[in-house]
C-alpha atoms as one frame of an Amber mdcrd trajectory, in Angstrom:
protein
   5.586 -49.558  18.528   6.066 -47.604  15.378   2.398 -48.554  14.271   0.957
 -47.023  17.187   2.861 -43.598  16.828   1.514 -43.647  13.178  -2.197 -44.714
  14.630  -1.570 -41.845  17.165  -0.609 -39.300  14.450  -2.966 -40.213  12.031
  -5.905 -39.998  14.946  -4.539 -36.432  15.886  -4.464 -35.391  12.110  -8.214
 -36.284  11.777  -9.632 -34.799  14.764  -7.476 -31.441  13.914  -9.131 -31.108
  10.588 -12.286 -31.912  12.291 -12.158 -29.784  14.798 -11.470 -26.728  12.052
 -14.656 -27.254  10.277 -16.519 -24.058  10.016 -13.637 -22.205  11.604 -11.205
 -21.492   8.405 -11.941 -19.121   6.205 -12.311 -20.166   2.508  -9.706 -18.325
   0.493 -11.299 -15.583  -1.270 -10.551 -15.619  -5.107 -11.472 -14.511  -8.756
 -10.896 -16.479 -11.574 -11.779 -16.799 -15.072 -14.427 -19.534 -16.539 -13.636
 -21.769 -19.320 -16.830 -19.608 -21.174 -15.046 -16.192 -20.317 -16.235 -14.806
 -17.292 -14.709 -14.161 -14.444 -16.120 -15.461 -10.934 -15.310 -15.139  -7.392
 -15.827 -16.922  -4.147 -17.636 -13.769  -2.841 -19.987 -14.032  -6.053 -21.631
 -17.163  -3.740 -21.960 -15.559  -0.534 -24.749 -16.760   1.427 -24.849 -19.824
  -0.184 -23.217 -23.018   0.344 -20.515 -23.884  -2.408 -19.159 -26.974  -3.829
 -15.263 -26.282  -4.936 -14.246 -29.150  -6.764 -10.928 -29.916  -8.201 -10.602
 -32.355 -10.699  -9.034 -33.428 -14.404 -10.683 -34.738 -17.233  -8.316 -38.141
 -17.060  -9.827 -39.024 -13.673 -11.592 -41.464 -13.476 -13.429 -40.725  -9.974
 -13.770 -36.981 -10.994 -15.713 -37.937 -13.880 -18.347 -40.431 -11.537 -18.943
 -37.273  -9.396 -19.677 -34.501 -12.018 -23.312 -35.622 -13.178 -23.732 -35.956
  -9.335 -22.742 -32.337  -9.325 -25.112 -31.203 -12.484 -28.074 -33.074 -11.055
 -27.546 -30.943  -7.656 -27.126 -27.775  -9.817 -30.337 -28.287 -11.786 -32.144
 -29.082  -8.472 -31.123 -26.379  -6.345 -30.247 -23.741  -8.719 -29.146 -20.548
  -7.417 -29.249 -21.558  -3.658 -26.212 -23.171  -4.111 -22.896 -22.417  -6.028
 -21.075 -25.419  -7.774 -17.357 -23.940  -8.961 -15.377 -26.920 -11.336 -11.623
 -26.362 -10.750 -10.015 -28.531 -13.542  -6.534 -29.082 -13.601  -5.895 -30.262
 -17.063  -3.310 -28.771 -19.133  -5.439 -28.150 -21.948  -8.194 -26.001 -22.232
  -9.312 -27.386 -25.658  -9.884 -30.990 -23.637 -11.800 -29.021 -20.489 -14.289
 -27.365 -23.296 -14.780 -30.507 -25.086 -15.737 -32.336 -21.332 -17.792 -29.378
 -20.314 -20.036 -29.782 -23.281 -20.059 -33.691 -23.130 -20.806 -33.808 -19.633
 -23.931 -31.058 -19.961 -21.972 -29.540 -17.193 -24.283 -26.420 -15.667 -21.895
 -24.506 -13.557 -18.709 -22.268 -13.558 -15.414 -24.398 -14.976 -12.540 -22.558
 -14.285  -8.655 -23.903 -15.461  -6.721 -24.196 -11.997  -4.400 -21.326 -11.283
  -1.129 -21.587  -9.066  -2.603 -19.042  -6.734  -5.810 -21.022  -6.265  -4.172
 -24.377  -5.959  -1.564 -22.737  -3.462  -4.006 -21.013  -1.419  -6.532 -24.275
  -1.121  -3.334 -26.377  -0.660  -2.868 -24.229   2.657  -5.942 -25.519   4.393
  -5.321 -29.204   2.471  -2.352 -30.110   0.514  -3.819 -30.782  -2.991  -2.401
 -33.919  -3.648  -5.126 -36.331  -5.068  -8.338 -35.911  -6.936 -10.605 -35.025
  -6.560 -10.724 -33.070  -3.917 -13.981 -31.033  -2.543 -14.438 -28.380  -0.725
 -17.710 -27.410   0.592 -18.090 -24.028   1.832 -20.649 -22.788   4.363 -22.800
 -19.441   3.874 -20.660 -17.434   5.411 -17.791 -18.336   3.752 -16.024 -21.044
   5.758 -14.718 -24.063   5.210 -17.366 -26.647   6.967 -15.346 -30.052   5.059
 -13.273 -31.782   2.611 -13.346 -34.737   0.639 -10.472 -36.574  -1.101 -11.639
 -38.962  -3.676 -15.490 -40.115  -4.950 -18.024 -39.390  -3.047 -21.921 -39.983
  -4.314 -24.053 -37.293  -5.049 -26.154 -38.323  -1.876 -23.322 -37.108   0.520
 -23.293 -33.868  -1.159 -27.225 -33.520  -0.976 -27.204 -34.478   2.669 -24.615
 -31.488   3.523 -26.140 -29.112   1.264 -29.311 -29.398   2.914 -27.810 -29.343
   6.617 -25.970 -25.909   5.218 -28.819 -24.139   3.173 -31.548 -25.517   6.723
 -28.406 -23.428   8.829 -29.894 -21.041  10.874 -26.921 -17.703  10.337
């Protein structure tokens, strides 16, 4: 019996977050880069967004970021790609940046940021994506490795998206 109201839960927890997509609003914020600038969400809008948080020690985080380069150097500007690293050290994020060739924003995590996203999706593993629609809204999530393929194919849906 207990496995069923777990089933049951878990079923109801995944259609819920479902049945959000494209109806929360992406938390609006402005952070500084790694390199010095400072960006914010509303920097990208009209363009999908990839918001990934991730570490330099993770293993799956580091599969997906040449994913995420080979996207940015396709696409460009029609897209935004926004690293959220949540390493400790700075130094170490600098030293991956440049390693990695990596082409867009890298911003060290801030509590507000991580408390904010957490709100819509605990931040609990990594990495964790969000992809944001043109207009701002929160159209999925994805805990864990996923190939650059997946990205393409919702990238496309969102930049073909009719406003």
């Amino acid at each position: 019996m207990n496995k069923i109201k777990l089933f049951t839960l878990l079923l109801l927890f995944f259609i819920g977050i479902g049945g959000a997509k494209g109806k929360t609003k992406a938390p609006e914020f402005t952070i500084n880069t790694i390199d010095g600038q400072k960006i914010s969400l509303s920097d990208f809008n009209g363009k999908p967004v990839i918001l990934d948080f991730w570490a330099t020690w993770c293993g799956p985080c580091r599969m997906e970021i040449p994913g995420f380069v080979e996207l940015k150097k396709k696409y460009g500007d029609k897209i935004g790609i926004v690293g959220i690293s949540l390493d400790r050290s700075k130094k170490q994020v600098v030293k991956f940046k440049e390693a990695y060739k990596i082409n867009y924003p890298v911003a060290m995590a801030t509590r507000e940021i991580v408390k904010a996203y957490s709100n819509i999706y605990r931040i609990m593993y990594i990495p964790i994506t969000f992809i944001i629609d043109k207009n701002g809204n929160v159209y999925d999530i994805y805990v864990g490795y996923k190939p650059k393929e997946d990205f393409e194919r919702i990238l496309l849906k969102l930049l073909n998206e009719k406003d």
